[in-house]
Every structure is written in structure tokens, then in C-alpha cells.
Steps between C-alpha positions, in 0.01 A plus 500: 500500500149530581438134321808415698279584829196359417563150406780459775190635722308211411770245538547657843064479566536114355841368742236683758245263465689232420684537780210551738377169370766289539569626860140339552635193375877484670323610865240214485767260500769715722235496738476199553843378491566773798205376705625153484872604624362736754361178692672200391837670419599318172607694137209304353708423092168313415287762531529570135364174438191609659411774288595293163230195620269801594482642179516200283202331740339848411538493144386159453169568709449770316500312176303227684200702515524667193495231298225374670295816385528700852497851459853728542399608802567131688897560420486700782428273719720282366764739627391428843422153522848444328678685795286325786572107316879562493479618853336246647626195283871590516525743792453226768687203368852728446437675811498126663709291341739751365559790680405419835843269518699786403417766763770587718777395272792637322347764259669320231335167564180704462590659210588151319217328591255774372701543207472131460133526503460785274699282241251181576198750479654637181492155301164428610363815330655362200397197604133595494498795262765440234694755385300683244420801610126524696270762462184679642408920448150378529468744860721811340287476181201504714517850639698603172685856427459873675684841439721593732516920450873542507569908443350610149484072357345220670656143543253192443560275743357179600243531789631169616817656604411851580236375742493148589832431611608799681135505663579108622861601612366808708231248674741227583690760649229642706335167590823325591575778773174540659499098494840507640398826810145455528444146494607181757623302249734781343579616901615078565743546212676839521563353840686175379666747263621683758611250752425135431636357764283768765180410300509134555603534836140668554339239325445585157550212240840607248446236319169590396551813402792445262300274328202757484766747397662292226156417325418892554775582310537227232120595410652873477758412256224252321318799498730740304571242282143471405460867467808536254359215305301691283780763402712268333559148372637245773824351401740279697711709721226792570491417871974527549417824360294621707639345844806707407362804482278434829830443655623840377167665631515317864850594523443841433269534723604283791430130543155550737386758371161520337442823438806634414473194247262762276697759537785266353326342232373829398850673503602163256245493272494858434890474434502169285199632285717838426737287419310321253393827333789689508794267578417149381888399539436567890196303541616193648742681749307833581317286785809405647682879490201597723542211739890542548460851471274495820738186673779731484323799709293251719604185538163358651265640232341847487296365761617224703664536817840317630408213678650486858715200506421267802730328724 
């Protein structure tokens, strides 16, 4: 029994961690998918898409400079620069010539046409990539293992994980709402969040500011993508996977919502990693019991509020 105890206890002290990690992961791209519906209002399917060119641009920098004899170190950068590139090269031109013909349509007319580029951005990853799988743990090799006390045993974990990821998720977190309350720029779009049609009528420029938002949050989701890159090997498909389970997070916590969006993607990743530990059957659908599970008692997300409809 005692045996019994103990090595469930470390399962339990491993879906911990794991779970803490990938909540990191899932809230860098739910993030950023709720930003960009809070302002332009559109269920953003090609968000995914995002996050797989993020991580494969990150992966591919990263074995850029090492084989040109750079030191591990310069992955890390690689993680950024990846996540500012996709931004700014892909942010502006779908923002423009894609979404901004959408807005104000049927929300099924949105949803197809952002489904229909997530499907265009999926064969040019395969397009550019291949499909063999892609690969860089240069940055979690870096900064290597620790021991995690964990009652009378300790876990090793990577350091990557433990510290990196949750540390970048907390700090996105805090520097997207002080840049959202405490700075001009944040203050011009919570107000075309809250009432477009108010905020142009006192001369702020909508048009501008979706597009700033868009690239904002397509260099989030690059950004996730780049971090996840060195946890595992990129294969075609990575970034439908994880759109659906950003979907899951937003909805749980209420389209708009930012911070309610960690809360969310820590309730998920907590559950799916148990799952993985203790209930591998569940895996798949353990995200999904905690999103309908919350839909049921609160329609609008643990923390969204019902929007007044306007006549």
C-alpha cells in the first residue's frame, strides 16, 4: 500500500508540472486569440497557423546558428526573433487583405474564410518544411535538469519547463495589463473594444488599431509556438491541435477575457496532464468536460459577462 502511495505520489508531482507547463504554452496562444476578438470581433480559426510557423521559424533559426558554431545560448533568441518575424510578415497582410473584408459579417462567413486560411497556411508549412518531423531542444538542454522536492522523493525536471515558460506566461500576463491600463496605446484599444463605433466618433483611427492588434496577437501565437518548439518534434498538424484547445480555454473563460484566459488554461492543462498520467483514455476529451462542464453553469465563461444586445 505504501508503494501504492508513493509512486502514484509522483505521478501526481509529474501531471503537476507537466501541467503547469503546458498551461504556459496553451495561454500564450489563448491570449492572443482573445485579444484579437476582444477588438476586431472575429473567432480567429487561423490562429493555429500562427503558432505552427512560429515554432517551425524557431526551430530552423535555432539550427541556423548552431550549425554555424554559435553557442546554445543564441536559441534563445531565436525564440524571440521567430515570434516578432511572423508578426510582422504575416500579421499585416491577413489583417488587410483578409480579414479586414470580413468584419461585420455573418459569423459564418468569418469563420469560413479564416478556416480557409488556416488550410492555405497549413500547406505552406508543408510547403516549406516538409513533413518530417523538425526539431530543436537546443534552449531546454541549455539550462538542463533540477529536483523538484516532492514529499520524501524528488522529481527531476527540466529547468526549461519549471522556469522558463511559466516565468514568460506570468510576464505576458503582467505586461499585457499594465500595457493595456497604464499605457495610451492599451487605453485607445480597450476603448474600440468597448464601443467602436463611440471611439471613432472621437477621432481615434479603428482601422489602425485592428491592424496593430492583429500583428500583436499573431506575434503572440508565433510566440508560443516558438517556445513549444523545443519540447517536441514539429509535425504537420501541431498548430489544429493546439487552436482547438485555445478555443476550449477562451471559451471557458469568456471570449475577452485576458486574464481569466490563465486561469482557464491553467484549470486545462492541469486536467489534460492528469489525464495523461492517470487516465490516458480521457486525454483527448478531459479538455472539453471542463469547458462544457463550465458552459452549462455559465454560459458566457467563468468570466465574461452577457453582452447587452443593442437596438
Amino acid at each position: 500500500m505504501t508503494a501504492w502511495f508513493t509512486d502514484n505520489g509522483l505521478l501526481l508531482g509529474l501531471a503537476l508540472l507537466d501541467g503547469l507547463a503546458y498551461a504556459a504554452l496553451v495561454f500564450m496562444v489563448a491570449v492572443g486569440l482573445n485579444l484579437v476578438f476582444g477588438v476586431l470581433r472575429i473567432v480567429n480559426v487561423a490562429h493555429g497557423s500562427l503558432f505552427a510557423i512560429g515554432a517551425y521559424t524557431a526551430a530552423s533559426i535555432g539550427l541556423f546558428l548552431a550549425a554555424h558554431g554559435l553557442p546554445p545560448v543564441a536559441s534563445y533568441g531565436a525564440l524571440l526573433l521567430a515570434a516578432v518575424l511572423v508578426g510582422a510578415v504575416l500579421g499585416p497582410p491577413i489583417e488587410r487583405l483578409v480579414l479586414r473584408r470580413v468584419y461585420g459579417h455573418e459569423d459564418a462567413l468569418q469563420l469560413l474564410v479564416t478556416f480557409a486560411l488556416f488550410m492555405i497556411l497549413e500547406d505552406v508549412q508543408k510547403l516549406v518544411w516538409g513533413v518530417q518531423p523538425v526539431a530543436n531542444d537546443a534552449p531546454m538542454k541549455y539550462l538542463g535538469t533540477v529536483d523538484v522536492p516532492f514529499g520524501e522523493d524528488v522529481i527531476p525536471f527540466t529547468a526549461y519547463q519549471l522556469f522558463v515558460l511559466p516565468g514568460l506566461a506570468v510576464l505576458t500576463l503582467a505586461g499585457l495589463a499594465w500595457f493595456l491600463r497604464r499605457t495610451l496605446t492599451g487605453r485607445v484599444i480597450v476603448a474600440v473594444t468597448t464601443d467602436k463605433e463611440a471611439a471613432m466618433a472621437m477621432g481615434i483611427d479603428a482601422t489602425r488599431v485592428t491592424l496593430l492588434t492583429f500583428t500583436f496577437g499573431a506575434a503572440l501565437a508565433a510566440f508560443g509556438g516558438a517556445l513549444a518548439s523545443p519540447t517536441t518534434s514539429l509535425v504537420p498538424g501541431v498548430g489544429a491541435q493546439t487552436i482547438v484547445l485555445s478555443f476550449a480555454v477562451v471559451a471557458t473563460a469568456g471570449l475577452g477575457q485576458i486574464e481569466g484566459a490563465a486561469v482557464s488554461a491553467l484549470l486545462i492543462g492541469l486536467g489534460r496532464s492528469v489525464a495523461v498520467y492517470f487516465a490516458p483514455e480521457f486525454e483527448v476529451v478531459v479538455p472539453y468536460i471542463i469547458m462544457v462542464a463550465v458552459l452549462l453553469v455559465r454560459p458566457q465563461g467563468l468570466f465574461g459577462v452577457p453582452e447587452t444586445r443593442r437596438v
